[in-house]
C-alpha positions as CSV (number, residue, x, y, z in Angstrom):
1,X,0.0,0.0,0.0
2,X,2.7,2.7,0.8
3,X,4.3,2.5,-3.2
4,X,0.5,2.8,-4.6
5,X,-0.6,5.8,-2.2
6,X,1.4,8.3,-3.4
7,X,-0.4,8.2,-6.8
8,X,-3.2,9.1,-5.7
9,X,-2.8,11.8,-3.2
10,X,-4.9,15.2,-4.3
11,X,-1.4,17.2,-4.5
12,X,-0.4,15.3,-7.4
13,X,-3.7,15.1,-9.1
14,X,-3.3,18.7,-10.4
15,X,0.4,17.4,-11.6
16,X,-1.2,14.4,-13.3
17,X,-3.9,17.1,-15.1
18,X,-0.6,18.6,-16.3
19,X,1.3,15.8,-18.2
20,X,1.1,15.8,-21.8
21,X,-1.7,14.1,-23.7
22,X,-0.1,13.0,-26.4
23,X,-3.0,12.5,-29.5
24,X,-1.8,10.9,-32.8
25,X,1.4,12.1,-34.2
26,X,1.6,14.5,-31.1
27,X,5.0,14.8,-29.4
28,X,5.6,16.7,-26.2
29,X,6.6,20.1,-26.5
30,X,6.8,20.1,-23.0
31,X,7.0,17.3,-20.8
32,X,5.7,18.1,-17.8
33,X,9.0,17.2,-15.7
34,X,11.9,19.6,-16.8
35,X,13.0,21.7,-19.6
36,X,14.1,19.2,-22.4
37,X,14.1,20.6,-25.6
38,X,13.8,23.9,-24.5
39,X,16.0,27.1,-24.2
40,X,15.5,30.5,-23.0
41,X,16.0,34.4,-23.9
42,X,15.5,36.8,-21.0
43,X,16.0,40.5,-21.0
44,X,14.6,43.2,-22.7
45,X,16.2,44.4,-25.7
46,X,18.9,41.8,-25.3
47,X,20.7,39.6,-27.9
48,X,21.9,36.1,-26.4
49,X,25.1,36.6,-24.0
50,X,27.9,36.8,-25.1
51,X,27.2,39.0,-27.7
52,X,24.3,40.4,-26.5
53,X,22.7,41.0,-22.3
54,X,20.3,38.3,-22.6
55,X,20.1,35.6,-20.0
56,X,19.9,32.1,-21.8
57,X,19.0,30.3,-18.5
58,X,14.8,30.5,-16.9
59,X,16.5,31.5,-13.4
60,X,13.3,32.4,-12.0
61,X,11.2,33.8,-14.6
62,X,10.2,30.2,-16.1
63,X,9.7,27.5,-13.4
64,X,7.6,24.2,-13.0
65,X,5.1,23.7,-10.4
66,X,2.8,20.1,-10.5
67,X,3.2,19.5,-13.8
68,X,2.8,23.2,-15.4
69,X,5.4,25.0,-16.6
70,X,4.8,29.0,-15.0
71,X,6.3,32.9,-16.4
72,X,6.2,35.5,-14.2
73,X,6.2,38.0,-16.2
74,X,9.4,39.6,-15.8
75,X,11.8,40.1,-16.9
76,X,10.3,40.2,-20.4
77,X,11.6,37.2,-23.0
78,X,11.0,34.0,-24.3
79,X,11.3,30.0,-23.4
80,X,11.3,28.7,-27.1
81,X,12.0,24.8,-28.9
82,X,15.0,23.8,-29.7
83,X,13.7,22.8,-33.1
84,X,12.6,25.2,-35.7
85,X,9.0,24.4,-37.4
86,X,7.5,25.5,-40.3
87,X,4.3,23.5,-41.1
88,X,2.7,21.9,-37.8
89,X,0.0,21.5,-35.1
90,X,0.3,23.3,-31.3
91,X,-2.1,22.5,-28.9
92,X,-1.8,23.9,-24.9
93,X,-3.8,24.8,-22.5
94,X,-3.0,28.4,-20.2
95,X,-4.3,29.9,-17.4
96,X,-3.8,33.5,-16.2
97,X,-3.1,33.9,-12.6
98,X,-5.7,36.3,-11.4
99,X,-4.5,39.8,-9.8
100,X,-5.9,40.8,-6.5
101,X,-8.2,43.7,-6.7
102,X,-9.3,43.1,-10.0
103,X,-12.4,42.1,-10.1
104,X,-13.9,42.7,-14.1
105,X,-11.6,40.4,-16.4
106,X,-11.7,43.7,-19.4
107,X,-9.7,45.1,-16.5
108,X,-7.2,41.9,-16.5
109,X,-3.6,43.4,-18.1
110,X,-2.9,40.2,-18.2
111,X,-0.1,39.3,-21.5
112,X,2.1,36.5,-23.3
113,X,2.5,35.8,-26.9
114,X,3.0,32.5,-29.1
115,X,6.2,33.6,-31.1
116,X,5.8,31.9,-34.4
117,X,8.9,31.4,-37.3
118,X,12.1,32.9,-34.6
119,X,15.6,32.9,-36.6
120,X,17.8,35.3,-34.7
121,X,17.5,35.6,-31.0
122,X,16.5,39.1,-29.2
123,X,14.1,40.7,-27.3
124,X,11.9,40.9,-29.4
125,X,12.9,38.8,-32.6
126,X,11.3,39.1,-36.1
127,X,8.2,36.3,-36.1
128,X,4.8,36.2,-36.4
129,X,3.1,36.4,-32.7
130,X,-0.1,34.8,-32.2
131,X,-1.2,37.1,-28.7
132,X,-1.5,35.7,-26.2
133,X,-3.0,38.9,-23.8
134,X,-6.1,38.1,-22.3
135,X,-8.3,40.9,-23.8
136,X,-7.2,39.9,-27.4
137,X,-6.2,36.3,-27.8
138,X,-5.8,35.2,-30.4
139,X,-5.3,38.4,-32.8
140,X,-2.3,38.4,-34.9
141,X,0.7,40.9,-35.1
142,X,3.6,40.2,-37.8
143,X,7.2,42.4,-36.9
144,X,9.6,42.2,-40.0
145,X,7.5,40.6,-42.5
146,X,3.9,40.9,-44.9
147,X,1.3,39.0,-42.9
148,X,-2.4,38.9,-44.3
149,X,-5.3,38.2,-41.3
150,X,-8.5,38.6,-40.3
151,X,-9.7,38.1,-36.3
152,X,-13.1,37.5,-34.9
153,X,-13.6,39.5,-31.9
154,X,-16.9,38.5,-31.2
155,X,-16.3,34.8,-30.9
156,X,-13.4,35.2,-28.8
157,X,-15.7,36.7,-26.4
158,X,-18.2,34.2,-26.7
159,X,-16.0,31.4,-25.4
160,X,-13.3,33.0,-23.6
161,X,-13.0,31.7,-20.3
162,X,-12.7,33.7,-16.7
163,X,-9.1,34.9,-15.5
164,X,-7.8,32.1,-13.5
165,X,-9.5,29.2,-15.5
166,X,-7.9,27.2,-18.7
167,X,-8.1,28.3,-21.7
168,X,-7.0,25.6,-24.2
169,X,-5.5,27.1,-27.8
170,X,-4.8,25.4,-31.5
171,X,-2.4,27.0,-33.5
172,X,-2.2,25.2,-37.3
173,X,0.4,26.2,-40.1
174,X,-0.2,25.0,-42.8
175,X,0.4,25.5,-46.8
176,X,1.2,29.4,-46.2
177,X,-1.3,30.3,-43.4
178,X,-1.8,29.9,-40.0
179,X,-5.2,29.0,-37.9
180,X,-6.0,29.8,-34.4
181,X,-8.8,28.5,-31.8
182,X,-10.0,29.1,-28.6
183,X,-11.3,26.2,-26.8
184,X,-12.3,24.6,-30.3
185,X,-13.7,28.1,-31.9
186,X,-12.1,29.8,-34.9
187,X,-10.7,33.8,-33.6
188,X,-8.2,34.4,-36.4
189,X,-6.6,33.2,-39.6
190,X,-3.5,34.6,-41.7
191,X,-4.3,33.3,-45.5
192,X,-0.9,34.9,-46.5
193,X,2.8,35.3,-44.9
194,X,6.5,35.7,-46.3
195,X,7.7,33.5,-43.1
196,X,9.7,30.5,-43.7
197,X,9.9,28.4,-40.2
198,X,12.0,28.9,-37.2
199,X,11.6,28.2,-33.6
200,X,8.2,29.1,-31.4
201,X,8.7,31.0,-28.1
202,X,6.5,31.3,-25.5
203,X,6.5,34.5,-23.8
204,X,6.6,36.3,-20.7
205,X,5.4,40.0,-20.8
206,X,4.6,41.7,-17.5
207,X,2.0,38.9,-16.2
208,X,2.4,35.5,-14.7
209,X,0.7,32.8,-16.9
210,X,1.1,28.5,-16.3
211,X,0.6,26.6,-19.5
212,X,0.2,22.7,-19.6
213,X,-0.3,19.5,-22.2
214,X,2.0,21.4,-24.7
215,X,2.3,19.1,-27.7
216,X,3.2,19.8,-31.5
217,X,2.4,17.8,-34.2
218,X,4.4,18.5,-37.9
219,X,2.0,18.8,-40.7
């Protein structure tokens, strides 16, 4: 009985919610554990060290608690995959750690970005970000290159979830454009862009934000 309890005990049931679930083809962006397969770039305005200021460690900005991997927020940069995608699925789920005193979720500041397409490592790089803010979601900003989108405000709102609840998110490249869902809805599609792969970061801008069950699929 004492090698079976520990499995179940309700602290590691949150950690058990937070291991990859790996679908078809899926492989673990993420793994729930440690950092495998992932670096980091931490400092604004900073190039990698040597040349540059940036930190290339998570130090305290990135850490893992019962199976999630958590940003604070600061100082801004990125945790990003060791390999560089071009055509693929990403599938996550994120939560937004509420703020105390704020009590209306337009009010929530919170931010984070998927960085899509990185070649050359600053803060910030060129890419494509899919945002990752809680009032806009979803929407789509391109720095350095043409990008082509449209974004449906209204159904983000319709299916957004409250501040401190999972959101789950679907990001598909594919054949020169990119689609992205919000628990299973459509909020924004790029039908044209000039990117040509590179590596997606994760980011942490100003608010602390856990994501679980990342996983990535090539297309």
């Amino acid at each position: 009985a004492d090698l079976v309890w520990p499995f179940f005990r309700w602290d590691n049931l949150e950690a058990m919610r937070g291991m990859t679930l790996l679908e078809p083809g899926f492989t673990s962006v993420f793994n729930g554990r440690d950092f495998t397969g992932l670096k980091f770039l931490l400092g604004a305005n900073c190039k990698p060290r040597p040349e540059g200021c940036g930190q290339t460690t998570p130090d305290s900005t990135f850490r893992i608690e019962k199976g999630t991997v958590i940003a604070s927020g600061r100082p801004y940069g990125y945790m990003y995959t060791d390999k560089q995608y071009l055509n693929f699925t990403l599938r996550l789920d994120y939560r937004f750690t509420p703020i105390p005193g704020i009590e209306n979720d337009s009010d929530f500041p919170g931010n984070s970005g998927y960085l899509l397409f990185i070649k050359e490592h600053q803060v910030w790089p060129k890419y494509i970000e899919i945002q990752g803010g809680n009032s806009g979601v979803l929407s789509v900003i391109s720095t350095g290159g043409k990008a082509v989108f449209t974004v449906d405000n209204d159904a983000r709102r319709r299916v957004l979830r409250p501040v401190g609840e999972w959101n789950s998110v679907e990001i598909v490249s594919a054949n020169g454009q990119i689609k992205s869902s919000l628990n299973g809805t459509l909020i924004s599609t790029i039908s044209e862009h000039e990117y040509t792969g590179g590596h997606i970061g994760f980011q942490s801008e100003g608010s602390e934000i856990a994501w679980r069950n990342i996983r990535i699929k090539e297309n």
